[in-house]
C-alpha positions in Angstrom: -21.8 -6.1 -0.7 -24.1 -4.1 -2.2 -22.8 -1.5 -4.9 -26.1 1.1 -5.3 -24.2 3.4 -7.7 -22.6 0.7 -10.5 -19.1 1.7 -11.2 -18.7 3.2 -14.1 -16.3 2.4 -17.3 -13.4 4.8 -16.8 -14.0 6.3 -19.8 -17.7 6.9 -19.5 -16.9 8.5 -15.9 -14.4 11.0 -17.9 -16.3 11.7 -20.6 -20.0 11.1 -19.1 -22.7 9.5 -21.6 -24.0 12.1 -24.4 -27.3 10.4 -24.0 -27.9 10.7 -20.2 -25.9 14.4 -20.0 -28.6 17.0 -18.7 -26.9 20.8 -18.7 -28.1 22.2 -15.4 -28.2 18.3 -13.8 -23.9 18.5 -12.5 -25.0 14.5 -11.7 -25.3 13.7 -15.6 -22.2 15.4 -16.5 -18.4 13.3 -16.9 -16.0 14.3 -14.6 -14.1 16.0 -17.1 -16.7 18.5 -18.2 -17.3 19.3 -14.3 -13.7 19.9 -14.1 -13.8 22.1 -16.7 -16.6 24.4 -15.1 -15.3 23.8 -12.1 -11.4 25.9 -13.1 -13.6 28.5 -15.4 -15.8 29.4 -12.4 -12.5 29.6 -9.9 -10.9 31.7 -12.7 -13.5 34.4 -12.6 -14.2 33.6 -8.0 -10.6 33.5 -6.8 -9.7 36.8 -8.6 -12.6 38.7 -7.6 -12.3 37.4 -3.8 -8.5 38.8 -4.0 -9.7 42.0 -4.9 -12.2 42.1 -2.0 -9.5 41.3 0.3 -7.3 44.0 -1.4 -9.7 46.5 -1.7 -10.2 47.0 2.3 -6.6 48.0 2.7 -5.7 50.1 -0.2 -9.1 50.9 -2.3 -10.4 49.7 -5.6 -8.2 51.2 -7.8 -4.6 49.9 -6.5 -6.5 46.5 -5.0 -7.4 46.2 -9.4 -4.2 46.7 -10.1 -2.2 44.6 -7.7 -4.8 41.4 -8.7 -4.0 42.1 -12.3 -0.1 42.2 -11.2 -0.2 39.2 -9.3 -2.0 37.1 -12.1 0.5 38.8 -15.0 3.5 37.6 -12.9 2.4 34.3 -12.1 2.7 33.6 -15.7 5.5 35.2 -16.9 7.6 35.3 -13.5 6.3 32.7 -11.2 5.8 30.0 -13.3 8.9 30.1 -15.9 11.4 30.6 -12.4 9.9 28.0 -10.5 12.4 25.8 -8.8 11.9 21.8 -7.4 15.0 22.3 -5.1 13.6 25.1 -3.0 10.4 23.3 -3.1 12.1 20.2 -1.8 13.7 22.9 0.7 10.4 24.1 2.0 8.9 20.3 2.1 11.8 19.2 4.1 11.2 22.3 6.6 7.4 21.3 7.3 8.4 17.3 7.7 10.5 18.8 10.6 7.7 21.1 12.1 5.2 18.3 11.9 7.7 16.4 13.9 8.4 19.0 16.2 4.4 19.5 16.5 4.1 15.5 18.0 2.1 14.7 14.7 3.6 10.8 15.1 1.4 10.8 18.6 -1.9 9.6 16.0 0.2 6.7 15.7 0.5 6.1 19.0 -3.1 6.2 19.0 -3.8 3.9 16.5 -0.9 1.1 18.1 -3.1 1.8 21.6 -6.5 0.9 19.7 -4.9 -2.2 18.5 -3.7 -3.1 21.3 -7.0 -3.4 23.8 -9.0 -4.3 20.3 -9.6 -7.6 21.5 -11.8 -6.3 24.3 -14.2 -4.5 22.2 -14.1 -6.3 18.7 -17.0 -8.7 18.1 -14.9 -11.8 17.5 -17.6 -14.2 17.7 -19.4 -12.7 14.7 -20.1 -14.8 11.8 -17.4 -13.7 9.9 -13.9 -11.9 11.9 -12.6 -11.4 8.6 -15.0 -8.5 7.9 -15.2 -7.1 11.8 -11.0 -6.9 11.7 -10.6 -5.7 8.4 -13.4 -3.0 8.7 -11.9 -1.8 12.1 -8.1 -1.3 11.1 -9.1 0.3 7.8 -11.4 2.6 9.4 -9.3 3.4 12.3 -6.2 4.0 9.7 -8.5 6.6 7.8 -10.0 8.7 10.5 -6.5 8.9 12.3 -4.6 9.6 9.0 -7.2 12.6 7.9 -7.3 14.1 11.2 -3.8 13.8 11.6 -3.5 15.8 8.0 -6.0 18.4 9.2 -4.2 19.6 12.1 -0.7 19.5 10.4 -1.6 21.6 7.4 -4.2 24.2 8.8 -2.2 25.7 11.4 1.2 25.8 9.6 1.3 29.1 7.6 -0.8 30.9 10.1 1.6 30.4 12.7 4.1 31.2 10.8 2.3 34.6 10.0 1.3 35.2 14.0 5.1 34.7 14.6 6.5 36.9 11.5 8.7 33.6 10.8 7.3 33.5 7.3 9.0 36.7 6.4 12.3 35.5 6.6 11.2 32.9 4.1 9.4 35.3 1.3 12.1 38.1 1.4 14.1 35.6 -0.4 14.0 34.7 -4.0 11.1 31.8 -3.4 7.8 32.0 -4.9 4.9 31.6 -3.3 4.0 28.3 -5.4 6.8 27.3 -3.9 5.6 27.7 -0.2 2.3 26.0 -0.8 3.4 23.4 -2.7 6.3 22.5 -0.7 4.5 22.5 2.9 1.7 20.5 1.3 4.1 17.9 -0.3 6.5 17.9 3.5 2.9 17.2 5.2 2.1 14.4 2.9 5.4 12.7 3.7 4.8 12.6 6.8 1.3 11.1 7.0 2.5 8.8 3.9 5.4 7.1 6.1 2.7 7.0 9.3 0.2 5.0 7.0 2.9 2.8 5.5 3.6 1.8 8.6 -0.1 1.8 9.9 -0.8 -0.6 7.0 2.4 -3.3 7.8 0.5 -3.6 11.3 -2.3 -4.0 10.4 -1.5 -6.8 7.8 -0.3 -9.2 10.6 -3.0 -7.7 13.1 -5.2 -9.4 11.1 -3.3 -12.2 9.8 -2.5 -12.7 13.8 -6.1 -12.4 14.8 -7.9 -14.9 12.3 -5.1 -17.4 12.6 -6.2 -20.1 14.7 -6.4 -24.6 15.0 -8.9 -26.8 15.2 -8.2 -30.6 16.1 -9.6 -33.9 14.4 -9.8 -37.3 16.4 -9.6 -39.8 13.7 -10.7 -42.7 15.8 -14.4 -40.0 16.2 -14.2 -40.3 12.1 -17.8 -42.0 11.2 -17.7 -44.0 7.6 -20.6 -43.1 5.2 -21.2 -44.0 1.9 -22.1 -41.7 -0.6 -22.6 -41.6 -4.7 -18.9 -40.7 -5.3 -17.5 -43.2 -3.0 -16.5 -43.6 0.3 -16.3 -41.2 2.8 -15.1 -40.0 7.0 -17.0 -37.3 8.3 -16.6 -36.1 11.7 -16.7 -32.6 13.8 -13.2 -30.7 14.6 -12.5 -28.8 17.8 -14.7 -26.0 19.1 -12.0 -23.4 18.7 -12.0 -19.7 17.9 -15.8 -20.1 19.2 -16.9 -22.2 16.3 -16.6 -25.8 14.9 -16.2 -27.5 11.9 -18.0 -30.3 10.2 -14.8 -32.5 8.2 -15.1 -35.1 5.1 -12.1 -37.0 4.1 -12.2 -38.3 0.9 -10.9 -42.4 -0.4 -7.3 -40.9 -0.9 -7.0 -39.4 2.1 -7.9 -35.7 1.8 -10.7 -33.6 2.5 -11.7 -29.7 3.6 -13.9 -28.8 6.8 -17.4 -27.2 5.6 -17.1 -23.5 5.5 -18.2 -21.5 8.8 -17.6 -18.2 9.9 -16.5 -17.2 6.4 -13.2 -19.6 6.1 -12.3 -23.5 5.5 -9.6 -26.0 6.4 -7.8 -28.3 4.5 -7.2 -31.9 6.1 -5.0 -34.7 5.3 -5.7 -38.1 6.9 -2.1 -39.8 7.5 -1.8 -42.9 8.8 -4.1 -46.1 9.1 -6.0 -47.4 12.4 -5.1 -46.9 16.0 -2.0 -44.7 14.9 -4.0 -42.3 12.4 -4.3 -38.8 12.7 -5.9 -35.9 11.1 -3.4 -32.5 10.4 -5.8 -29.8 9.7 -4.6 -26.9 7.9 -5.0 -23.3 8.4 -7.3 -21.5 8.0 -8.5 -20.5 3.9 -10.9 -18.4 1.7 -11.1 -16.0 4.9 -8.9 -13.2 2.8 -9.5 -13.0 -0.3 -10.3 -10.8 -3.3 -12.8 -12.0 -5.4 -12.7 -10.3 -9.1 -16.2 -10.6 -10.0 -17.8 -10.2 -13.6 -21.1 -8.6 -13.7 -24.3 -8.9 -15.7 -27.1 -7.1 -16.9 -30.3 -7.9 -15.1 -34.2 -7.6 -16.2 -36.3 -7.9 -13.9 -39.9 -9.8 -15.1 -42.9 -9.0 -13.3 -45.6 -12.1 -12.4 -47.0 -11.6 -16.1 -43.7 -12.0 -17.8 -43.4 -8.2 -18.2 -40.2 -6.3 -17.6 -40.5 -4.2 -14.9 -38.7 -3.0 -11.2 -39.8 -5.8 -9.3 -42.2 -5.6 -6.1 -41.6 -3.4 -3.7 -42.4 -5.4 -0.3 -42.1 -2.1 2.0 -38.4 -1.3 2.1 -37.7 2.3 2.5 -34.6 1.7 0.6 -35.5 0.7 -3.3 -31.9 -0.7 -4.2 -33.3 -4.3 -4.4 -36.9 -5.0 -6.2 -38.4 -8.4 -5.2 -39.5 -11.1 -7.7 -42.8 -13.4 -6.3 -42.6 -17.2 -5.9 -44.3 -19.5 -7.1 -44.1 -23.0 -9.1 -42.8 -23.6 -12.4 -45.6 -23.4 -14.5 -47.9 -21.6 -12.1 -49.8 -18.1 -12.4 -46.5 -16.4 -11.6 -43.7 -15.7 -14.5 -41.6 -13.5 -11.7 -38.1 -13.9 -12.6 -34.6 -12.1 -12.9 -32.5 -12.4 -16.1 -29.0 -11.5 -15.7 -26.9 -11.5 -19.2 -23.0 -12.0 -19.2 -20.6 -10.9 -22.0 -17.3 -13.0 -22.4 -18.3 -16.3 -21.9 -16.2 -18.7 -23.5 -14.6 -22.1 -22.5 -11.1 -20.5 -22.0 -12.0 -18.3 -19.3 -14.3 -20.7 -17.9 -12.9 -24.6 -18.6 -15.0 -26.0 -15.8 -18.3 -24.2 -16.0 -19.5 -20.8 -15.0 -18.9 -20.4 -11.0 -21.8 -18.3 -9.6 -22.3 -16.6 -6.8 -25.6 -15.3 -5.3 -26.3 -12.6 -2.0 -29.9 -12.6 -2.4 -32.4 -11.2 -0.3 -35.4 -13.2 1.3 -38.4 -11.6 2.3 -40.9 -13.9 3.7 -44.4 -13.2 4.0 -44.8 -16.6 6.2 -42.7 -17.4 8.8 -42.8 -21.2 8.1 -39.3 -22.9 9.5 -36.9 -19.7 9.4 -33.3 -22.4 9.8 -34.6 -23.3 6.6 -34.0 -21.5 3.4 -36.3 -20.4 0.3 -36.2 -22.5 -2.4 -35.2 -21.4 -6.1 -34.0 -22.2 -9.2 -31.7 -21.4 -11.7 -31.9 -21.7 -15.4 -29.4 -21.4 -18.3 -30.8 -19.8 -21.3 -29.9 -18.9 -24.4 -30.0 -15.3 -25.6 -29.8 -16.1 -29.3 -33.5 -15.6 -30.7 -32.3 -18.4 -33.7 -30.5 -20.6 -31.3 -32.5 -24.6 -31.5 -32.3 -24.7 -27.7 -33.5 -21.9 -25.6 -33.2 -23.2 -22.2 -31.6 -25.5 -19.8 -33.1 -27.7 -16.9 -33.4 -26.4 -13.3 -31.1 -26.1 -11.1 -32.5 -26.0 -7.6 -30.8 -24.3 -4.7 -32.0 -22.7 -1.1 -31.0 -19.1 -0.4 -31.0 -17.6 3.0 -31.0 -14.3 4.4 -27.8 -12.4 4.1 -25.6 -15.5 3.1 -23.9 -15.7 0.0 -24.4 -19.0 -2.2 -21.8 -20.0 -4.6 -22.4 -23.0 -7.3 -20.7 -23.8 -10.1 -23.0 -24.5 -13.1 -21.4 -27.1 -14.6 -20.3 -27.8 -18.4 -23.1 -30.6 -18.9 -26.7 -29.5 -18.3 -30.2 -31.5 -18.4 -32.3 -30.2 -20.8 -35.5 -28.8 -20.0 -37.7 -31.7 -21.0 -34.9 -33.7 -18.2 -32.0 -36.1 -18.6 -34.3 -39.4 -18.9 -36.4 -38.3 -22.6 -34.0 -35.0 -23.6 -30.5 -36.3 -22.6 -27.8 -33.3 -21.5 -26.9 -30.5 -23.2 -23.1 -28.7 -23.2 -23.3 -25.3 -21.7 -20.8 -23.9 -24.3 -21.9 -25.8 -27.6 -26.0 -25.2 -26.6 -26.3 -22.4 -24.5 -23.9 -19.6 -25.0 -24.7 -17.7 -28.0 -21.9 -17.0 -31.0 -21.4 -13.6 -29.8 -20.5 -15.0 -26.2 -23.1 -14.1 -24.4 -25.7 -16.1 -22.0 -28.2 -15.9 -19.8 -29.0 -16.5 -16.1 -32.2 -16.9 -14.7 -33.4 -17.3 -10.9 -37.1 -17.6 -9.7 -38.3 -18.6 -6.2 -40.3 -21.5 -6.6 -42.3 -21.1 -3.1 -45.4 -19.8 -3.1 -46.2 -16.3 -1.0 -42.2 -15.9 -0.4 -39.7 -13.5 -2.1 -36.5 -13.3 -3.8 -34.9 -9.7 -3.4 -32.1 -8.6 -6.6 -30.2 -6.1 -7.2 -27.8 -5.7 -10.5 -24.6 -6.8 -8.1 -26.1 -9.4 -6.3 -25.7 -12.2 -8.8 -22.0 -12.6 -10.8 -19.4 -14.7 -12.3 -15.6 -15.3 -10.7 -13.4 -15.7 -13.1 -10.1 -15.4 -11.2 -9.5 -14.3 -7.7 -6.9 -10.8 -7.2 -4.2 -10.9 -3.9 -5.3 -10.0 -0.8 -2.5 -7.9 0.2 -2.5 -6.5 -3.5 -6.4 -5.8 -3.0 -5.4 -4.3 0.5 -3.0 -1.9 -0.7 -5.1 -0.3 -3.0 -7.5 0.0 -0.1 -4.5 2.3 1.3 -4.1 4.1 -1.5 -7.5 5.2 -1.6 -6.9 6.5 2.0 -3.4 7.7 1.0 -5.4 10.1 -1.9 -8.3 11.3 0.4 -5.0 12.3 3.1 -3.7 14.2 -0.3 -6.4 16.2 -0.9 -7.5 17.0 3.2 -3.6 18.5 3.1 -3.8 20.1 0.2 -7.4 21.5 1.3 -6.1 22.7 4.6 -3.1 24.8 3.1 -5.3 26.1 0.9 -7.3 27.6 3.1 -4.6 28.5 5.9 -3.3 31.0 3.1 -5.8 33.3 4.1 -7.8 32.3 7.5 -6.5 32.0 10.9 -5.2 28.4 11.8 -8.6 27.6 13.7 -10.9 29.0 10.9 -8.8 26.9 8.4 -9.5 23.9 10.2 -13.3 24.4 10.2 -13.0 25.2 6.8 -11.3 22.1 5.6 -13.7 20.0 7.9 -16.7 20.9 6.4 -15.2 20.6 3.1 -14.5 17.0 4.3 -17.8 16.6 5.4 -19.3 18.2 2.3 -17.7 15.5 0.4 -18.8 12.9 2.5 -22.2 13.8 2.8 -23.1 15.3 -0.9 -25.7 13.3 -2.0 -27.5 14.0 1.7 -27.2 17.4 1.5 -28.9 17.6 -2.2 -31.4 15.3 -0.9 -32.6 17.8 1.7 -32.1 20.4 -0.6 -34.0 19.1 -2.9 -36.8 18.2 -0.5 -36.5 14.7 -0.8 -35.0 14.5 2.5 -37.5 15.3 5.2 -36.7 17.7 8.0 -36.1 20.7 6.3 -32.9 22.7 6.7 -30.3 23.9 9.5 -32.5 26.8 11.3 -35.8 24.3 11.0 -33.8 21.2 11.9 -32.6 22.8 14.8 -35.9 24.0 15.7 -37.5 20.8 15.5 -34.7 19.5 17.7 -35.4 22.2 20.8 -39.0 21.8 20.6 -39.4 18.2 20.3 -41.0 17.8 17.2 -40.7 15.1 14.0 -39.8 16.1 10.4 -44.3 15.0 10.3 -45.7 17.6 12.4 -46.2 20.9 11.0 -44.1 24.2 13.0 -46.4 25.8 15.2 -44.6 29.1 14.1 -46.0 32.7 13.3 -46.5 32.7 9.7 -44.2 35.4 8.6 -41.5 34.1 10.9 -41.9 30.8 9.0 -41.4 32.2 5.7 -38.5 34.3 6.7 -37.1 30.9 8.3 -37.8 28.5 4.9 -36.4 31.3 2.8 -32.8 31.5 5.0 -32.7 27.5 5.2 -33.8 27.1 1.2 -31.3 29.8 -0.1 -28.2 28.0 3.0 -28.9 24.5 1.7 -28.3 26.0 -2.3 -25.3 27.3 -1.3 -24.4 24.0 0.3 -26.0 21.8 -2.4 -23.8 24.0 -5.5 -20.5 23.0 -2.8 -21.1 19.2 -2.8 -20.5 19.6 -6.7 -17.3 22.0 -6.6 -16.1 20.1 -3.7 -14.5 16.1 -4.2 -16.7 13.3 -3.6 -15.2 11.6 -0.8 -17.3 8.3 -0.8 -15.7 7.6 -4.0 -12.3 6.8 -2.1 -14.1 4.8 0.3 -13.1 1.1 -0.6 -12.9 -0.8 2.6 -16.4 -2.6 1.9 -14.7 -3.7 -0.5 -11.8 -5.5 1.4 -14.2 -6.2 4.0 -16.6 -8.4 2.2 -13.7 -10.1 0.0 -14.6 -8.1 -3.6 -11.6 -7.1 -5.3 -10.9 -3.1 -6.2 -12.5 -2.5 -9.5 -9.6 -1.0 -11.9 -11.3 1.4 -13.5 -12.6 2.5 -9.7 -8.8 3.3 -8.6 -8.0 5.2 -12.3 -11.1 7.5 -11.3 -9.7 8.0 -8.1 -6.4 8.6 -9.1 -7.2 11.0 -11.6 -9.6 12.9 -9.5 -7.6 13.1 -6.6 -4.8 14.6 -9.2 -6.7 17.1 -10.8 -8.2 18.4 -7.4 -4.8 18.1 -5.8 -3.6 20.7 -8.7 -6.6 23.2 -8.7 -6.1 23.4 -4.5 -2.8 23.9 -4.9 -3.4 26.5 -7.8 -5.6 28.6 -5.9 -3.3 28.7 -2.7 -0.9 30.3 -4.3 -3.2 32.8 -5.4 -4.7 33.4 -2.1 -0.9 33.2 -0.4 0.3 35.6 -2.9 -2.7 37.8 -2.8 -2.0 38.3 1.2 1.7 38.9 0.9 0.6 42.2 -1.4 -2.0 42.6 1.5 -0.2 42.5 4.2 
């Protein structure tokens, strides 16, 4: 998994970093300074946008007054009177219209899907575990959101077309009331379809990795190896995949891991009556609680640097040269942990590597790259510096995992230096120690990113780990509701939707939309994009265009993709509440990642809800 944007401390995302903070840069600000500008800008917009709407039907002059009314009153009538119980009245009203409006049919859908899965789910990939858990969790969200859409954009409208809402506001309810209960009665809804989405999908996927293998023991082969005797032999090809099993002198023994899982075996019984029971299968879902470091990256002189950039378009990753210890090359990453003591880690430090290989040979590609990895000590006063080598071979898009054990060679080796303890030698007073990983081929690369190398500690819950993935779809369902009364409070059902969807799609697509606002996405805007498109031309070919109508064009597009790019920053950023990488590749949920989401869900949630009843209240006078 690769995590480009490093997720913050939550404190750091409230707050932002003093240093890094830029004024007219919203990307360098905390979330709670953007939240602030955010309400101060809506304070002076939604007013002024009420007495636009006003103005048309009864001038400027009672359109000022009725604004000022309506903003007086929600103060010191609206709010003080406001009642949970008629609330609660109005929620349980829109659970029954979203009933009555066949809202339940997306779960039909989604039981359907899982239902013919098998026939277009890739189940011979190298690892089901991701393929399932990546399907269900993006089926769940895409039905849950567009489920929400429909049910809260076209609710008050309706209820406007048909004059149904007037029996409602001639009665002493408020209009906070009315959006707030109709958003909460949606949310219910789509809250019990994803709990139960979520249930199925648990033993979907439990039902669909399950599977056997079986183990001959008379096909068991002896071998002897340094730590004593061993049976290896070859399980069943089941599930389209085998597995290679060693038994150990007492008995037991695992299967090699394939396809991203193991099995535990158990030899019982001796000769012609023995058998083999293998176990199901393990390590296929699970939620790995990693603890990461801070890399440098040293350069072939031994300078800090970014790494080598070996033609990627995508600069995530910089690339370190190979070459042999003690050669012309000092490429190397250094990553630095905090927190190590022998508490936390009583067996060693268990590492785990997703390093990139970029080969400017071919040489034998079912081979790996060689590297190695060395312990050092970060302490400048520390007697020993470094450990011995560590070799290991790292492939392309595999991840390697090796524990570094308590008792090191030296650097000088075990025969002249003896061994050194990884606590007593290595890890400095204050905790910390260093990592370091060089390829040792010549001509070949190691690619690194700040993720790609960390410590686990201790493994989270799968299903705990799963139901925060369903929370983060449960808080982007939240907001699409609340987004889609919002704006049904004063556009038609149809023109709410859009509304809403491109808000969606604002949020998922921010950073894209201030890249090619900012130029640094090619192609230029909407009117030239879609010019580009009719004629047939690439984002490299200059517009064969008269010169004035190509200003005219690159003025329109320039001052669109503003108005878009200042959105993406008022607007949530929905790829913040997407975790199911996460849960697809086995990383647990980061804690401080749900607390941001949680708390910007809430605040956004409130704000939305805020202004509907502004905008509802401001129609009611209207109408």
């Amino acid at each position: 998994m690769a995590l480009e944007r490093g997720i913050p401390n939550f404190w750091t995302w409230l707050v932002g970093d003093p240093i890094s903070q830029r004024l007219f840069q919203p990307d360098t600000w905390g979330f709670l300074w953007g939240t602030i500008a955010i309400c101060f800008l809506l304070l002076l917009v939604v007013p002024f946008l009420s007495f636009i709407v006003a103005s048309f039907r009864y001038g400027p002059s009672e359109a000022f007054y009725y604004v000022f009314r309506a903003l007086f009153s929600a103060v010191t009538d609206d709010l003080p009177r406001f009642s949970f119980r008629r609330t609660f009245a109005i929620a349980r009203l829109a659970i029954q219209e979203a009933i009555r409006n066949r809202i339940l049919i997306g779960f039909g859908i989604f039981v359907v899907l899982l239902l013919f899965a098998g026939l277009f789910l890739d189940v011979k990939n190298s690892n089901p575990a991701r393929v399932y858990l990546s399907f269900v969790l993006g089926t769940t969200n895409y039905l849950v959101l567009l489920m929400a859409l429909f049910a809260s954009t076209f609710s008050i409208p309706n209820d406007i077309k048909n004059r149904t809402i007037y029996t409602v506001v001639t009665k002493p309810i408020r209009a906070g009331e009315i959006v707030l209960g109709r958003t909460l009665g949606f949310v219910a809804v789509s809250t019990v379809m994803l709990l139960a989405m979520g249930l199925i999908s648990y033993f979907f996927v439990r039902r669909g990795l399950t599977h056997d293998h079986v183990v001959v023991a008379a096909d068991l082969v002896e071998e002897t190896t340094p730590d004593g005797n061993v049976r290896r032999g070859q399980t069943s090809f089941d599930s389209h995949h085998r597995h290679t099993v060693t038994i150990g002198e007492d008995g037991k023994g695992q299967t090699n891991v394939v396809n991203g899982h193991r099995h535990d075996v158990e030899l019982v019984g001796e000769g012609a009556s023995a058998t083999v029971q293998v176990g199901p299968p393990v390590e296929h879902l699970v939620a790995r609680a990693p603890t990461f470091g801070k890399l440098v990256i040293l350069d072939r002189d031994g300078k800090p640097g970014k790494g080598i950039n070996v033609g990627n378009e995508w600069e995530y990753r910089g690339f370190i040269e190979g070459g042999p210890a003690g050669g012309a090359s000092k490429a190397a990453a250094i990553w630095t942990f905090d927190g190590i003591t022998p508490e936390r880690y009583p067996n060693g430090l268990p590492l785990e590597m997703n390093l990139r290989v970029f080969r400017s040979y071919k040489g034998d590609i079912e081979q790996g790259i060689l590297g190695e990895i060395v312990v050092r000590n970060p302490d400048p006063a520390a007697p020993i510096k470094r450990s011995g080598p560590i070799l290991f071979e790292s492939k392309e898009y595999v991840s390697l995992q090796r524990l570094i054990p308590r008792e090191l060679n030296s650097e000088t080796g075990a025969g002249t230096g003896g061994k050194l303890d990884l606590f007593r030698d290595l890890v400095s007073p204050d905790g910390r120690v260093e990592v370091e990983i060089r390829c040792v081929e010549s001509a070949q690369y190691f690619g690194v990113a700040q993720a790609d190398v960390y410590l686990c500690s201790q493994d989270s819950t799968f299903e705990l780990n799963l139901a925060k993935a369903y929370l983060s779809i449960w808080l982007q369902m939240l907001l699409v509701t609340a987004f889609g009364v919002t704006f049904s409070t004063f556009l038609s059902g149809s023109v709410a939707m859009m509304a809403t969807l491109s808000a969606a799609v604002l949020g998922f697509f921010g950073q894209f939309v201030r890249g090619v606002a900012d130029g640094a996405v090619q192609g230029g805007g909407p009117l030239e994009s879609t010019l580009r498109m009719v004629t047939q031309q690439n984002v490299m070919v200059d517009l064969e265009l008269n010169s004035v109508v190509l200003q005219v064009m690159k003025f329109a597009d320039a001052a669109l993709m503003r108005f878009l790019q200042a959105a993406t920053y008022i607007l949530p950023d929905f790829t913040q509440f997407d975790t199911a990488k996460f849960v697809a590749d086995g990383f647990s949920i980061f804690p401080d990642l749900v607390a941001q989401q949680v708390v910007m869900a809430g605040v956004y949630f409130l704000v939305v809800t805020i202004v509907g009843y502004f905008c509802l209240k401001t129609r009611e006078i209207a109408a």
